[in-house]
C-alpha positions in Angstrom: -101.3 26.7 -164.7 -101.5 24.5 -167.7 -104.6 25.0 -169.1 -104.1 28.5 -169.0 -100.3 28.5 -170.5 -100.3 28.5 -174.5 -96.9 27.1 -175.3 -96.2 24.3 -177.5 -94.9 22.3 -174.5 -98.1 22.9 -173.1 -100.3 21.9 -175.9 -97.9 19.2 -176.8 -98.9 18.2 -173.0 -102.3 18.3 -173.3 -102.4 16.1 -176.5 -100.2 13.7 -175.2 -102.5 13.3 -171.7 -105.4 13.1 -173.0 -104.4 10.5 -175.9 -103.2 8.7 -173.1 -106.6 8.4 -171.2 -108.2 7.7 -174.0 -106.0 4.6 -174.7 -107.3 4.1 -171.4 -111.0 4.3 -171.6 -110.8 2.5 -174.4 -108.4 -0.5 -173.0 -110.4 -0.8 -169.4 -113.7 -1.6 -170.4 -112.2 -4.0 -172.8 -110.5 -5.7 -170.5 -113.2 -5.9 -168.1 -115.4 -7.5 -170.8 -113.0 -10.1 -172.1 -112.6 -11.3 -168.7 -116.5 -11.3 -168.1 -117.3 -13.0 -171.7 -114.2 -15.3 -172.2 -112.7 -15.9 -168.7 -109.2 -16.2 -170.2 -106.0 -17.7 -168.1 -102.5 -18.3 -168.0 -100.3 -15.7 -169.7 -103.2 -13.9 -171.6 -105.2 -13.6 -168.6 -102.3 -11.2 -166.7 -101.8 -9.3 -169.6 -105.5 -8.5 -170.1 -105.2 -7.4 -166.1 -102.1 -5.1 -166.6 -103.0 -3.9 -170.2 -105.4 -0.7 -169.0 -102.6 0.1 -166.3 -100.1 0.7 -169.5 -101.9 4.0 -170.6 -101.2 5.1 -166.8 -97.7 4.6 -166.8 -97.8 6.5 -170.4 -99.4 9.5 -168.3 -96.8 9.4 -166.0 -94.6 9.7 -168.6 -96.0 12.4 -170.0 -95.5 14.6 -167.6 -91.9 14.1 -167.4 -91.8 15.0 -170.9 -93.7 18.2 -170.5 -91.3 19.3 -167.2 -88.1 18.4 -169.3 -89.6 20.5 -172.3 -91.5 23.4 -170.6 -88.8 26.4 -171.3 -91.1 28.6 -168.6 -89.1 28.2 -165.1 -92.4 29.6 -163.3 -94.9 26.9 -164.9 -92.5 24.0 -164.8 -92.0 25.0 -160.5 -95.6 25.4 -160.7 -96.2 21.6 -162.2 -93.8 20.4 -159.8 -95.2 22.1 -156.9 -98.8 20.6 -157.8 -97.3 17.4 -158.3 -95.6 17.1 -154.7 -98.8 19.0 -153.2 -100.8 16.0 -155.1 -98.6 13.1 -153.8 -98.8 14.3 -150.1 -102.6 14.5 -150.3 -102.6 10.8 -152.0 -100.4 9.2 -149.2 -102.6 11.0 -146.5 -105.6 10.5 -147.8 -105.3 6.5 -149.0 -103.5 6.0 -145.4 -106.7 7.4 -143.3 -108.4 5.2 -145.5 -106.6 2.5 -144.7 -106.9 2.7 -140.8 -110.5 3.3 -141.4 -110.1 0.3 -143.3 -108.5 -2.0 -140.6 -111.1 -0.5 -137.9 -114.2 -1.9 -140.8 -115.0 2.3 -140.9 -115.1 2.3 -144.5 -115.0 -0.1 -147.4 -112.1 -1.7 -149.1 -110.3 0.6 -151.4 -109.6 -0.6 -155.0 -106.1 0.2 -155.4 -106.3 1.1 -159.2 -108.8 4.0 -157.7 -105.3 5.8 -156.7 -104.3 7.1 -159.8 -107.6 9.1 -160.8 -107.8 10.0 -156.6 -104.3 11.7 -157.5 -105.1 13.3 -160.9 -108.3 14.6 -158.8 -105.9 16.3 -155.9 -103.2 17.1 -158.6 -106.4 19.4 -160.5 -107.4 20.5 -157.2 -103.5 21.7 -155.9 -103.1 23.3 -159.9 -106.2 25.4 -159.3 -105.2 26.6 -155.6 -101.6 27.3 -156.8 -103.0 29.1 -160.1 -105.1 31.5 -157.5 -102.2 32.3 -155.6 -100.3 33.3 -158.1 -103.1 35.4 -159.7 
């Protein structure tokens, strides 16, 4: 679907995405080791915690951006439908987990693992979708 589409919505998309996760790579590890090196607290200490979750909320973003600009009705439906596809599989899938969870089946689930488990579904549900359509 998109990697496949070649219009400037598209690549606009894909620059925006991946700047965003590269804000991202570079923001979490940092955070990680100020917290290891300097232990901060207080005010600094929170903003630290939420300041690799900012880059997320950018990717979210950006996908609004690319449905509100995409002028292709069948690859906007086609993000949406991945999208929707994506979101079931996330609540299902972190939901089993979390009865496992409560029955000590499996081990705690970090909850900032969400996000990449969706992207992972939402790449999976784009590539089914993109072979139906073929």
């Amino acid at each position: 679907m998109i990697c496949g589409s070649k219009s400037p919505a598209t690549r606009r998309y894909l620059y925006r995405f991946l700047t965003t996760m590269a804000i991202y790579v570079v923001l979490l590890p940092t955070a990680e080791l100020a917290f290891k090196h300097y232990h901060p607290t207080g005010i600094l200490a929170y903003a630290l915690a939420i300041l690799p979750a900012l880059p997320i909320v950018g990717a979210i973003v950006v996908v609004g951006i690319y449905l509100g600009e995409e002028k292709d009705e069948f690859q906007r439906a086609l993000m949406n439908q991945s999208m929707i596809w994506a979101i079931g599989a996330t609540l299902a899938f972190t939901t089993a987990w979390g009865f496992l969870e409560v029955f000590k089946l499996a081990p705690h689930l970090e909850l900032y693992l969400i996000f990449p488990i969706f992207c992972v579904l939402a790449g999976i549900s784009s590539g089914v979708l993109q072979a139906r359509y073929r």
